[in-house]
C-alpha positions as a Markdown table, in Angstrom:
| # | Residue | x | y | z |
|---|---|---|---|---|
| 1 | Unk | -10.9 | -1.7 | -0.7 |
| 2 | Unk | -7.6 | 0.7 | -0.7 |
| 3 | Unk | -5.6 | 2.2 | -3.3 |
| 4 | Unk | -2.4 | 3.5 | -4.5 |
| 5 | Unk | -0.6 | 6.3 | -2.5 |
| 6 | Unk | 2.3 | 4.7 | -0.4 |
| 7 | Unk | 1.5 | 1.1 | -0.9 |
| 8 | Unk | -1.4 | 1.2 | -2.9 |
| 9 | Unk | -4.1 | -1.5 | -3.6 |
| 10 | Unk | -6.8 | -2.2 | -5.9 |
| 11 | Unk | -9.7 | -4.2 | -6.6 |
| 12 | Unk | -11.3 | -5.9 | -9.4 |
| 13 | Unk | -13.5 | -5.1 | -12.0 |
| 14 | Unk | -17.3 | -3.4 | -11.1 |
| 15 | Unk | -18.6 | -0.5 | -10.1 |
| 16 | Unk | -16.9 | -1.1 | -6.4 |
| 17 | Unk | -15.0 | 2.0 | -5.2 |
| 18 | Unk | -13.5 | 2.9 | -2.0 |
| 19 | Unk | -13.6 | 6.6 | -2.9 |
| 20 | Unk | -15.2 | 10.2 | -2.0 |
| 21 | Unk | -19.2 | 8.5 | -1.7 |
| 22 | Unk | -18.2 | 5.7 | 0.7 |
| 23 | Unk | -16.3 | 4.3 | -2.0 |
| 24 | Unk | -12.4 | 2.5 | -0.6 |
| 25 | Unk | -10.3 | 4.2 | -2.0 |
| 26 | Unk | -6.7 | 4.6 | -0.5 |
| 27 | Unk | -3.7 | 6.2 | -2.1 |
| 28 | Unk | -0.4 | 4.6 | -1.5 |
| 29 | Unk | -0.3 | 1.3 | -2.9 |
| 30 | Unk | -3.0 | -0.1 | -5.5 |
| 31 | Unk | -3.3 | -3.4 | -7.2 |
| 32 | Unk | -5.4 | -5.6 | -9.7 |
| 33 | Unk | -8.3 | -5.2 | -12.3 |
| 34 | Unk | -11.6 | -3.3 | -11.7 |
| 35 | Unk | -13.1 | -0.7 | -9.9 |
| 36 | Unk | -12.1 | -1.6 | -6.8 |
| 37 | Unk | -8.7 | -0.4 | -7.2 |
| 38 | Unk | -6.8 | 1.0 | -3.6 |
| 39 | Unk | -3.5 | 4.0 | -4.2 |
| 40 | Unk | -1.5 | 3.9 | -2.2 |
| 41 | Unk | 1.6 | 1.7 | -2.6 |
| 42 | Unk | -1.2 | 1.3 | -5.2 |
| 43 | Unk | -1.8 | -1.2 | -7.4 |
| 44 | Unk | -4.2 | -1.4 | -9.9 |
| 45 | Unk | -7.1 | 0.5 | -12.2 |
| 46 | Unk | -10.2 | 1.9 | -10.8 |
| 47 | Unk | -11.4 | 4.8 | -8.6 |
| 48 | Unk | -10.9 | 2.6 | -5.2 |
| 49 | Unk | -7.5 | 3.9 | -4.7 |
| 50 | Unk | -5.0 | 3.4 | -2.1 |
| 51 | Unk | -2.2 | 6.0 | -3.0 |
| 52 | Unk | 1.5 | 4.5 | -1.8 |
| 53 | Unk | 1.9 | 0.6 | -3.4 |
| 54 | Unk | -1.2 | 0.6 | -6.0 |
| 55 | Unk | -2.1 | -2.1 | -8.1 |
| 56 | Unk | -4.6 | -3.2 | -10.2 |
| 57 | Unk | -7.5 | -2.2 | -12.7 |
| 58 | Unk | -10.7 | -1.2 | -11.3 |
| 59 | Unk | -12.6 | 2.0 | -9.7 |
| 60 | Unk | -11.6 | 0.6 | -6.2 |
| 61 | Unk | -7.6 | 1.4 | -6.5 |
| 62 | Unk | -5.7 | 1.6 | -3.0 |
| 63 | Unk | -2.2 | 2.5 | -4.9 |
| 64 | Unk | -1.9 | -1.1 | -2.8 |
| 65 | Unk | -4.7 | -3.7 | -4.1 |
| 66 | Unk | -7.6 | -4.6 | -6.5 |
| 67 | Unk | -10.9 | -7.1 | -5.2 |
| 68 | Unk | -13.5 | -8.8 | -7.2 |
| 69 | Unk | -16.0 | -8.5 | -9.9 |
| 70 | Unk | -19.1 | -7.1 | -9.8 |
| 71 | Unk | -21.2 | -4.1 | -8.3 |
| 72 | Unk | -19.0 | -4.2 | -5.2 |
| 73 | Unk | -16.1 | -5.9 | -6.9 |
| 74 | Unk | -15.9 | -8.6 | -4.4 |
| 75 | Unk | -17.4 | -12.5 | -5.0 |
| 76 | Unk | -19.9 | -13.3 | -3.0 |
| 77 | Unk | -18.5 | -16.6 | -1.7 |
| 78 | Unk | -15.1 | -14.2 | -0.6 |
| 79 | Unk | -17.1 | -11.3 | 1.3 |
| 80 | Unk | -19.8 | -13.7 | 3.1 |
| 81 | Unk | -18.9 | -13.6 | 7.4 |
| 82 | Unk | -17.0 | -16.4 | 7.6 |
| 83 | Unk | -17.2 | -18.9 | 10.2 |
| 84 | Unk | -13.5 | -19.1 | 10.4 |
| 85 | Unk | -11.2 | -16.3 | 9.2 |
| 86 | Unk | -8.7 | -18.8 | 8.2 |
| 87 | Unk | -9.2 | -20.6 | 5.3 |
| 88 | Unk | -7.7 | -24.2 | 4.7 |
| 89 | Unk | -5.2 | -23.7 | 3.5 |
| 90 | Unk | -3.5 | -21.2 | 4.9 |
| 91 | Unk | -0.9 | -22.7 | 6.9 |
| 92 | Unk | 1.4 | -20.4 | 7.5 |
| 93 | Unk | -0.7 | -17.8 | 9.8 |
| 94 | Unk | -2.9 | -18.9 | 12.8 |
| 95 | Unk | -4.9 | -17.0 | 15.6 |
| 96 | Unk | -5.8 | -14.9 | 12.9 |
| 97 | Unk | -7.4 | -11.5 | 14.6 |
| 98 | Unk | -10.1 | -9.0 | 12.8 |
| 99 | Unk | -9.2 | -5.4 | 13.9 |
| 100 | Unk | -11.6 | -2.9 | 12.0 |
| 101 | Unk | -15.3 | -3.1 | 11.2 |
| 102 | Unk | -15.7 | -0.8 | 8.6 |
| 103 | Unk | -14.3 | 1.7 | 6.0 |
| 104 | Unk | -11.3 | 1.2 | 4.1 |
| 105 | Unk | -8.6 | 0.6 | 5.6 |
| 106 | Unk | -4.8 | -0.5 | 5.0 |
| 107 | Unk | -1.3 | -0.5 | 4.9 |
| 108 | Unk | -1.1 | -1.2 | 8.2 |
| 109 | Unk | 2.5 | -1.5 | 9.5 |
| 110 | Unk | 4.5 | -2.2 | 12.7 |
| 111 | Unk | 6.1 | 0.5 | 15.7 |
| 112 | Unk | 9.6 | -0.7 | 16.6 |
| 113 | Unk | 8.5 | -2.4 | 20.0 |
| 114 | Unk | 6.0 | -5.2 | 18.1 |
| 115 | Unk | 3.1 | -3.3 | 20.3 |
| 116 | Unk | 1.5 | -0.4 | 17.9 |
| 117 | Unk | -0.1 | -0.1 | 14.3 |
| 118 | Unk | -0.5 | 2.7 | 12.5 |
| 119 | Unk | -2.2 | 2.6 | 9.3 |
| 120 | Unk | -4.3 | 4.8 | 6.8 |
| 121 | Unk | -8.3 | 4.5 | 6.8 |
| 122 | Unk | -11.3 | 6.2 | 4.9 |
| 123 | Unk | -14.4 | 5.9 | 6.7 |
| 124 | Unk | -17.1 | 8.6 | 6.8 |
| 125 | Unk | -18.4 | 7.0 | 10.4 |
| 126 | Unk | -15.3 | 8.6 | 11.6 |
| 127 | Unk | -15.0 | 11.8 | 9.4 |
| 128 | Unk | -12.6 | 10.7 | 7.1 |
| 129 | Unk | -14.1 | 11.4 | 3.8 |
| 130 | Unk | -10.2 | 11.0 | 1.9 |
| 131 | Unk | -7.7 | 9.0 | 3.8 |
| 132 | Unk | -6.4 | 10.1 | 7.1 |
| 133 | Unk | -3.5 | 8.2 | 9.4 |
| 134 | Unk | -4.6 | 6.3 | 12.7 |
| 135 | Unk | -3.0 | 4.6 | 15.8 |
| 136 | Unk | -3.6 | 1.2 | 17.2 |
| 137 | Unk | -3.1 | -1.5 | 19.8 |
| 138 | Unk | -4.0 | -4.2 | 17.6 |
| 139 | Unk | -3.3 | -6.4 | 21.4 |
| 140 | Unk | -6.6 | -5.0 | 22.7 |
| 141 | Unk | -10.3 | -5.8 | 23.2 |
| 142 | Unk | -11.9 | -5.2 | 19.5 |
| 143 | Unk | -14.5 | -2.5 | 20.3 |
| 144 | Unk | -16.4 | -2.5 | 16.2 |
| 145 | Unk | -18.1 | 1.3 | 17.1 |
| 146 | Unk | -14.5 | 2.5 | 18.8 |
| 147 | Unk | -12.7 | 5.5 | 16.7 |
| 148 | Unk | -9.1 | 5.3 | 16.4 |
| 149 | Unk | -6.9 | 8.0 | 17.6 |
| 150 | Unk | -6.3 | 10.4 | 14.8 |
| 151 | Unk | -2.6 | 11.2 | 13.9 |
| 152 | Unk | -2.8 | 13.3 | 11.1 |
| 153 | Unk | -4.4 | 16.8 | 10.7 |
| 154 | Unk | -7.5 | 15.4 | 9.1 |
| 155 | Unk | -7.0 | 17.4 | 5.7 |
| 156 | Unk | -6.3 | 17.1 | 2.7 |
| 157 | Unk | -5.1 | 13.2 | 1.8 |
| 158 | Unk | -2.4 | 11.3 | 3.3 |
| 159 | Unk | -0.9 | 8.0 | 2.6 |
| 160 | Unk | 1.8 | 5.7 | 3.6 |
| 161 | Unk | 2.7 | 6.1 | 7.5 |
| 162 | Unk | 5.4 | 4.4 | 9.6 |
| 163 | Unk | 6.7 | 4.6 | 13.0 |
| 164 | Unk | 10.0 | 6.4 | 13.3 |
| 165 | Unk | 13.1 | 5.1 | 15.7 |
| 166 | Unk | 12.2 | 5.4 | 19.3 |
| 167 | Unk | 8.4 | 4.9 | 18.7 |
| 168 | Unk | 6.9 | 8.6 | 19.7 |
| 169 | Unk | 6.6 | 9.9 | 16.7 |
| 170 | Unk | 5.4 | 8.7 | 13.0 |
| 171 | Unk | 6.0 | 9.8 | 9.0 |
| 172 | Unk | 3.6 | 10.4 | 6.3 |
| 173 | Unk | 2.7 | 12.1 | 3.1 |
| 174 | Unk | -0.3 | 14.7 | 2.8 |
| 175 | Unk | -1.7 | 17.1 | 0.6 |
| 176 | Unk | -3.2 | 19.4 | 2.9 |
| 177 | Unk | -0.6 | 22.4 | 2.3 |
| 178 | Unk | -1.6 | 22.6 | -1.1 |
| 179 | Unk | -5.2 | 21.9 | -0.4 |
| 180 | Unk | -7.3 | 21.3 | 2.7 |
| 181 | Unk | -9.9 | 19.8 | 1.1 |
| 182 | Unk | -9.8 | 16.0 | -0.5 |
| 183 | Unk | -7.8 | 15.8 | -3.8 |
| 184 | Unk | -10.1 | 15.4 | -7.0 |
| 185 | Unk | -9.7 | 11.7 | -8.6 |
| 186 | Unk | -9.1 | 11.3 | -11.6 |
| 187 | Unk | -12.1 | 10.7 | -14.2 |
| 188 | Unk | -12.9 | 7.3 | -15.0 |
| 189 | Unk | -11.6 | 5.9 | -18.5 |
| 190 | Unk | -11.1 | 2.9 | -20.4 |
| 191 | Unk | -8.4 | 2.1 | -18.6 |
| 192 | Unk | -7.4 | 2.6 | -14.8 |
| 193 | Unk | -5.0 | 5.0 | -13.4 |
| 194 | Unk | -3.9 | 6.3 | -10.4 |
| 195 | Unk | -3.2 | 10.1 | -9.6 |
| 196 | Unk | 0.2 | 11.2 | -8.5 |
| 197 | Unk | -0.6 | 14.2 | -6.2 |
| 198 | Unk | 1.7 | 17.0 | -6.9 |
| 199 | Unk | 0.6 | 18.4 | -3.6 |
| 200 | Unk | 2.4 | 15.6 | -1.2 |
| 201 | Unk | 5.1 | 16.1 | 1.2 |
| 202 | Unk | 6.1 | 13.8 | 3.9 |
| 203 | Unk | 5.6 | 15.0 | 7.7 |
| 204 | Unk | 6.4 | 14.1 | 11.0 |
| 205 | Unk | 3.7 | 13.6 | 13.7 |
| 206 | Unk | 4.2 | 13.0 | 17.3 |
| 207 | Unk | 1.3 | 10.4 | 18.7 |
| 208 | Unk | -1.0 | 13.6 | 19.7 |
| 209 | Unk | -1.1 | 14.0 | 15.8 |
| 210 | Unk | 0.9 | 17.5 | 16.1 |
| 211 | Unk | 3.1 | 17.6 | 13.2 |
| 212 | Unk | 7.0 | 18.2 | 14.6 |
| 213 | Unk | 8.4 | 18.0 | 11.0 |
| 214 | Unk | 8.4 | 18.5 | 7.5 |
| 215 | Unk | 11.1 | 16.7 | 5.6 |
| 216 | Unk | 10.1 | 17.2 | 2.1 |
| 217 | Unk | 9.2 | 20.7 | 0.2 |
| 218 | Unk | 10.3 | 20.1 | -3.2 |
| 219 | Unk | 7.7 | 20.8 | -5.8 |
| 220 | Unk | 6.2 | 17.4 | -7.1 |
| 221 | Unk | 4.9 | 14.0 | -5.3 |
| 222 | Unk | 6.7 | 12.7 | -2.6 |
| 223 | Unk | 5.5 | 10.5 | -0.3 |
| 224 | Unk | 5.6 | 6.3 | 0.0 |
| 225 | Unk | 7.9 | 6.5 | 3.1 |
| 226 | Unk | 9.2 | 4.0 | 4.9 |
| 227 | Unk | 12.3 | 3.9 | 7.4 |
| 228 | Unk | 15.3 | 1.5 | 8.2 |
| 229 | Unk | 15.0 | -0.9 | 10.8 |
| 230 | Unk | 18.6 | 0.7 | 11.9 |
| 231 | Unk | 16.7 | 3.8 | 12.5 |
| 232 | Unk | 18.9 | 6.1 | 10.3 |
| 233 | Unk | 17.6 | 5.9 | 6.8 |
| 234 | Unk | 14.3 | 6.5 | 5.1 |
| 235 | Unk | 13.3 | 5.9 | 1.8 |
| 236 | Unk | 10.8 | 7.3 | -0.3 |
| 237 | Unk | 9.1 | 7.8 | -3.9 |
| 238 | Unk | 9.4 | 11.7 | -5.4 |
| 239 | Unk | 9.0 | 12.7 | -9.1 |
| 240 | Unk | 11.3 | 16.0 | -8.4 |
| 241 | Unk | 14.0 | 14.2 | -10.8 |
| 242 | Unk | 11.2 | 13.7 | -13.7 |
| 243 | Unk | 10.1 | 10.6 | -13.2 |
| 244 | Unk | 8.6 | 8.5 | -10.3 |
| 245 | Unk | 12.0 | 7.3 | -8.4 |
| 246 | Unk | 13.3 | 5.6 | -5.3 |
| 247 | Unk | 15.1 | 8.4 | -3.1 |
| 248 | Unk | 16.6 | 7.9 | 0.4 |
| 249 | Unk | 17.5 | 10.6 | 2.7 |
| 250 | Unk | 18.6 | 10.9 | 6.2 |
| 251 | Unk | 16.4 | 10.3 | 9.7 |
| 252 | Unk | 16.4 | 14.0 | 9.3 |
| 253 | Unk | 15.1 | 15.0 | 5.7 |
| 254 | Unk | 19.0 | 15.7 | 5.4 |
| 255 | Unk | 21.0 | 14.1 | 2.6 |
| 256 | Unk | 18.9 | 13.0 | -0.4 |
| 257 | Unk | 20.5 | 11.0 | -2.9 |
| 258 | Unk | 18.4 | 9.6 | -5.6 |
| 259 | Unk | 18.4 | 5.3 | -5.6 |
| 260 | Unk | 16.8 | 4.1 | -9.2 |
| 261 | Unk | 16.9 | 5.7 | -12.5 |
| 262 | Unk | 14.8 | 3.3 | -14.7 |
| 263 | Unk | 11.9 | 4.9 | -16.4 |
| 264 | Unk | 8.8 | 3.8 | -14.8 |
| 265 | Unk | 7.1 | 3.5 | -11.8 |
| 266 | Unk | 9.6 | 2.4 | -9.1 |
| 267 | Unk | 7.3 | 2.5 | -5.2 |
| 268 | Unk | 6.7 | 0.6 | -2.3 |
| 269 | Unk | 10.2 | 0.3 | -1.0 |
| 270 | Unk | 10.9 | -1.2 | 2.3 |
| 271 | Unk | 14.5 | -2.1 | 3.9 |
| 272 | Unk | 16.2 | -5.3 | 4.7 |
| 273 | Unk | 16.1 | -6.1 | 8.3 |
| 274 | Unk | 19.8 | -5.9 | 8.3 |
| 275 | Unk | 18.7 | -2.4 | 6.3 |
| 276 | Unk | 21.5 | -3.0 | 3.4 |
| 277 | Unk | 18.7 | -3.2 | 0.5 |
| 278 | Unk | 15.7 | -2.5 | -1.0 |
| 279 | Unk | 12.4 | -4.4 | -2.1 |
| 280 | Unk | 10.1 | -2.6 | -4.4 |
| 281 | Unk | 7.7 | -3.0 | -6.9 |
| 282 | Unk | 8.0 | -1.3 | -10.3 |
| 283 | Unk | 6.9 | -0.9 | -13.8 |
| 284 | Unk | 9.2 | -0.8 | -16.3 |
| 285 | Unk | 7.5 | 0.0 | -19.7 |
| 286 | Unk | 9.1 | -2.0 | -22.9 |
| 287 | Unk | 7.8 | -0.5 | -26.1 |
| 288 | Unk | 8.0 | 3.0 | -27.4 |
| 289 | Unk | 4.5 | 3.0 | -27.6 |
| 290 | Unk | 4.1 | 2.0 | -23.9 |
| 291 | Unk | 7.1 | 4.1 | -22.7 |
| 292 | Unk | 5.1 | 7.1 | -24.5 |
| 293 | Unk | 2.1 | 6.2 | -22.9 |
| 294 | Unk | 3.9 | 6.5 | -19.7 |
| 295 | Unk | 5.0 | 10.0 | -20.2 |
| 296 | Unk | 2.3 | 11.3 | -21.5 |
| 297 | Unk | -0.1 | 10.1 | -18.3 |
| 298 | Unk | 2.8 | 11.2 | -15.5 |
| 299 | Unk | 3.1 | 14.7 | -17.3 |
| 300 | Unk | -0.8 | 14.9 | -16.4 |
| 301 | Unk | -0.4 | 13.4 | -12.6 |
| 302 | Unk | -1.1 | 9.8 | -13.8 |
| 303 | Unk | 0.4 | 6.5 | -13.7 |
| 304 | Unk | -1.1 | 2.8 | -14.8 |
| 305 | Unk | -0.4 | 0.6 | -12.4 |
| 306 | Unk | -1.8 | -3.3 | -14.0 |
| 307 | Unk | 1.4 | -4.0 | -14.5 |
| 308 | Unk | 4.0 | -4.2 | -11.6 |
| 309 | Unk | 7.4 | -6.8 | -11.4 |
| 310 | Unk | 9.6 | -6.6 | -7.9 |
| 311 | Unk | 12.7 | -5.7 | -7.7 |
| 312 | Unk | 15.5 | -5.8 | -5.2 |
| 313 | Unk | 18.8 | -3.9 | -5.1 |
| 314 | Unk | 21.1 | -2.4 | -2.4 |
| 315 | Unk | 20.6 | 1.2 | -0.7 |
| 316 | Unk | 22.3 | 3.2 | -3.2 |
| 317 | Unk | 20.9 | 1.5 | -6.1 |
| 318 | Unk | 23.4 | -0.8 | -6.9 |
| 319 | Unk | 23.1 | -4.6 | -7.9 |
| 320 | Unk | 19.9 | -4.2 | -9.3 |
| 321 | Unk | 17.8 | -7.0 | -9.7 |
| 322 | Unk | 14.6 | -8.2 | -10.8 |
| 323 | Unk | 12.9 | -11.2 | -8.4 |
| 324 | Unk | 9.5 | -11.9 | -10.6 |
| 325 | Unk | 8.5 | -12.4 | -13.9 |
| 326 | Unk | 4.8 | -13.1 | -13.0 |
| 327 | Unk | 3.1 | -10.9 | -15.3 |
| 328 | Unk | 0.2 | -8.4 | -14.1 |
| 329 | Unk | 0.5 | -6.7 | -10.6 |
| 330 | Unk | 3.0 | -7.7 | -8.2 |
| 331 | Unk | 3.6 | -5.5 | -5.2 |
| 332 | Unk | 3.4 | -4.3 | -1.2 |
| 333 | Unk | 6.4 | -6.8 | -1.0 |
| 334 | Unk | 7.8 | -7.1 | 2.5 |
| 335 | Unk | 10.7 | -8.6 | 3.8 |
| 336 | Unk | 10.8 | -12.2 | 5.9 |
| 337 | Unk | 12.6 | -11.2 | 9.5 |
| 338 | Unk | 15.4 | -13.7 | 7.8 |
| 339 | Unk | 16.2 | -11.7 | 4.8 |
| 340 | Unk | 16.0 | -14.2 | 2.2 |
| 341 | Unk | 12.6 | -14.1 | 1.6 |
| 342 | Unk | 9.8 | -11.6 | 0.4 |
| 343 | Unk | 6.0 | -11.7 | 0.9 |
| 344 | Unk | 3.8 | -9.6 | -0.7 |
| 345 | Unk | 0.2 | -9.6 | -3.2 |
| 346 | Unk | 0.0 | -10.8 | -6.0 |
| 347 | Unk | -2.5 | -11.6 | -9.4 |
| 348 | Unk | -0.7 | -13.0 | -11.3 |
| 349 | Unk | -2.8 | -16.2 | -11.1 |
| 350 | Unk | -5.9 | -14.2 | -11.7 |
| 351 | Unk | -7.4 | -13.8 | -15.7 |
| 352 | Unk | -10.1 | -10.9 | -14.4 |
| 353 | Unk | -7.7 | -8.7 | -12.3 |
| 354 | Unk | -9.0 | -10.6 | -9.2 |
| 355 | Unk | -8.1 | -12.3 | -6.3 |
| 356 | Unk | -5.3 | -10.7 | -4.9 |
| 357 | Unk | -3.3 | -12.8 | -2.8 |
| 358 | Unk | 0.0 | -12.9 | -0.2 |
| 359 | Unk | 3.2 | -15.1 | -1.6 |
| 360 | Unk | 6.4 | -15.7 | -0.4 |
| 361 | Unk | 9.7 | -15.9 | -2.8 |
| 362 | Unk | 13.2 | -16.0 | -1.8 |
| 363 | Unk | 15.5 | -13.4 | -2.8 |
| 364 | Unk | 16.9 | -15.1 | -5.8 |
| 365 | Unk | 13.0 | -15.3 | -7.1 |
| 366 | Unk | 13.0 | -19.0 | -6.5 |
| 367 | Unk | 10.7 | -21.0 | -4.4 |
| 368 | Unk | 7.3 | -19.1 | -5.3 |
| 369 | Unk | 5.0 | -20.1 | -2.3 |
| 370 | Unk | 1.3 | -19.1 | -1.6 |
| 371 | Unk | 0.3 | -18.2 | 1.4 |
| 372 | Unk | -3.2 | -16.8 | 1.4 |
| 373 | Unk | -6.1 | -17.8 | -0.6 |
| 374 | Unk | -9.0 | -15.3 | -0.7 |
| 375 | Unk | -11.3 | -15.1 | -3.3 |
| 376 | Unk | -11.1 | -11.4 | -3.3 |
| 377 | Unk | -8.5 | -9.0 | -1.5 |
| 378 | Unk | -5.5 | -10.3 | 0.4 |
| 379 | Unk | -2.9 | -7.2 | 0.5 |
| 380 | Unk | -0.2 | -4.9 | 2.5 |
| 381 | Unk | 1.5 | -7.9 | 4.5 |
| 382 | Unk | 4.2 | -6.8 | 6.9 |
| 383 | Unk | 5.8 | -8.7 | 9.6 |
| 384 | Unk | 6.0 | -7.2 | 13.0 |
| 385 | Unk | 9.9 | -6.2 | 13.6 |
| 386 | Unk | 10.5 | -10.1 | 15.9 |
| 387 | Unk | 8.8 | -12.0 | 13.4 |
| 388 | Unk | 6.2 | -13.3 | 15.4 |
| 389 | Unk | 3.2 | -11.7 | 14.0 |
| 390 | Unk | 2.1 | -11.0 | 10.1 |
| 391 | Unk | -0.2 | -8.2 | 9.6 |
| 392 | Unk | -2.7 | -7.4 | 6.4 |
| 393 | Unk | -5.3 | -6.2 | 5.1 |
| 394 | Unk | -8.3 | -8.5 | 3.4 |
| 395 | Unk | -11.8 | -8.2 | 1.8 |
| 396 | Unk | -12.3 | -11.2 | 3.9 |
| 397 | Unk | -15.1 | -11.3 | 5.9 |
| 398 | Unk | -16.8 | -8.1 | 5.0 |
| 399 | Unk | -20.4 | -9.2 | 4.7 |
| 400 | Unk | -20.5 | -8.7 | 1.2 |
| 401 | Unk | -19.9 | -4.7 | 2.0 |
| 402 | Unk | -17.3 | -2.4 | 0.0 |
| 403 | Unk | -15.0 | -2.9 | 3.1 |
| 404 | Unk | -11.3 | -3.3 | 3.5 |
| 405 | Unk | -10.0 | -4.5 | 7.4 |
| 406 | Unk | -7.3 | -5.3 | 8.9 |
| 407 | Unk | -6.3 | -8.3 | 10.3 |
| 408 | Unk | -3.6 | -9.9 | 12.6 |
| 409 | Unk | -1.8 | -13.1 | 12.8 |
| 410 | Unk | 0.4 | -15.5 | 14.5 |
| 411 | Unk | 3.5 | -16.4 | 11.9 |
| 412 | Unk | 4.1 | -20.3 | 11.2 |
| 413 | Unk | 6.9 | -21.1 | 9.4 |
């Protein structure tokens, strides 16, 4: 499973973690219930944490998506090998590909040319014992014992990559200035949180892996980048205002103007492919008692993530809107190549915290459509830049293991 760091994910409810023993746990994004819980653009509770678009409850946090119930968080019936990756109903991907064996791994997302992946995985096979960022053909021959080309330095943690204009180089966040050694998680509690590392800045990496630039050094988090498909913007979560906001600055680092003000967690952002707005996922906390609750768990590096509503709104923040009212963890939303739709995971359907899966909504939050239908994990969706292919990650097919893969797809409209 992944967790909550760019686009975090997480998993369920048990005792399954993607974390420091083998355990999936990627920071970026995390999503659902349990302790499968991935940080990343994380979503979710639980020590499996994907740190960029969290969401969930659960040990297994990816800051992107939450799986299953049980010792490994996942069902049975959803983690068997499948016969057929596809399941019935899912009519709206074919040809559908398996790219990884093993590990967690997520947030994989698309270079320019439709012809690279680079994503973020945590696999001790490979000597990743936190998450580290990788490159891929996802075009050629699956070899299950192969290691991917390593991009980042291969300390501290990283979270949420993307390929920068002209395809030669990539961005993400990492800890390893402040720390060259994996970031402590947090303790488990009652309930599930993710941890904000004070310690990330966002990097440039050519595709040797040597880092060309830094464009953040502001004390605080910052990370959860992603660029414009116009190559001149890129946009970014950082706490350096107080609180966890949408920031955009220039292809450069230069120019950083902050986009959202609302408290709560606001993460996950992607551009329009006409790259005139913003789709994120955020938490907005109501009462006092929750708004306190908030505050009190950022000032100690911590955010809940079970509860996550996306929003749209245009570059510099205005015309804000919010596109779902679907209750628990909503998030990794991506834009259709059209521009008047959004996929991304989803519980909202789910009483237990699990099965994430992939919807699509237009714009206006009409139209709700489902378009995966695991009985675990389905997370991180992104379409590759000419619409032909979707790609994601899934608890799909794992054997009944801990792991998180990634998978490719044909697009049917």
């Amino acid at each position: 499973m992944i967790a909550f760091a760019c686009k975090q994910h997480s998993h369920g409810e048990g005792t399954h973690t993607h974390d420091k023993d083998g355990e999936p746990s990627h920071a970026g994004h995390a999503h659902g219930e349990g302790d499968n819980a991935h940080q990343g653009h994380a979503h979710g509770e639980g020590e499996n944490t994907h740190h960029g678009h969290a969401h969930g409850e659960g040990e297994h946090a990816h800051h992107g998506h939450a799986h299953g119930e049980g010792e490994h968080g996942h069902e049975a019936k959803g983690s068997a090998i499948m016969k057929n990756l596809l399941y019935p109903k899912e009519k709206h991907i074919k040809n559908l590909k398996q790219l990884t064996f093993g590990g967690d791994n997520a947030e994989a997302y698309w270079s320019f040319d439709n012809q690279k992946l680079v994503f973020q995985a945590k696999n001790k096979a490979w000597g990743a014992e936190c998450d580290q960022i990788y490159l891929m053909d996802p075009y050629a021959a699956v070899k299950k014992d192969e290691v991917a080309p390593l991009l980042s330095t291969g300390k501290g943690r990283t979270t949420c990559s993307y390929f920068m204009p002209g395809n030669k180089s990539v961005l993400y966040a990492s800890t390893h200035l402040g720390d060259e050694a994996c970031p402590v998680e947090p303790p488990r509690g009652e309930k599930y949180v993710w941890p904000i590392y004070s310690d990330f800045d966002i990097f440039v990496a050519d595709l040797n892996g040597k880092i060309i630039a830094q464009l953040t050094d502001e004390k605080g988090y910052d990370a959860e980048a992603t660029v414009n498909p116009q190559g001149d913007k890129i946009v970014y979560t950082s706490t350096r205002s107080g609180d966890l906001e949408l920031w955009t600055m220039d292809i450069d680092g230069s120019n950083k103007k902050q986009v959202t003000n609302g408290l709560g967690y606001d993460g996950g952002a992607f551009f329009s492919p006409d790259g005139k707005k913003l789709i994120f996922r955020a938490s907005r906390p109501q009462t006092e008692a929750d708004k306190k609750e908030y505050t009190d768990l950022l000032a100690k590096g911590l955010v809940q993530p079970t509860e996550m509503e996306l929003f749209v709104c245009n570059v510099d923040g205005s015309d804000l809107k919010q596109i779902t009212k679907l209750g628990n963890a909503n998030w990794a939303p991506f834009f259709h190549p059209s521009g008047e739709k959004i996929i991304f995971a989803s519980n909202h359907n789910s009483k237990r915290g699990f099965p994430f899966n992939l919807f699509m909504i237009n714009v206006d939050g009409t139209g709700l459509e489902q378009i995966t239908y695991d009985n675990t994990f389905d997370s991180f969706p992104m379409f590759s830049p000419d619409g032909k292919k979707l790609a994601f990650s899934s608890n799909r097919n794992n054997g009944g293991t801990r792991e998180t893969n990634l998978f490719i797809a044909d697009w049917v409209e």
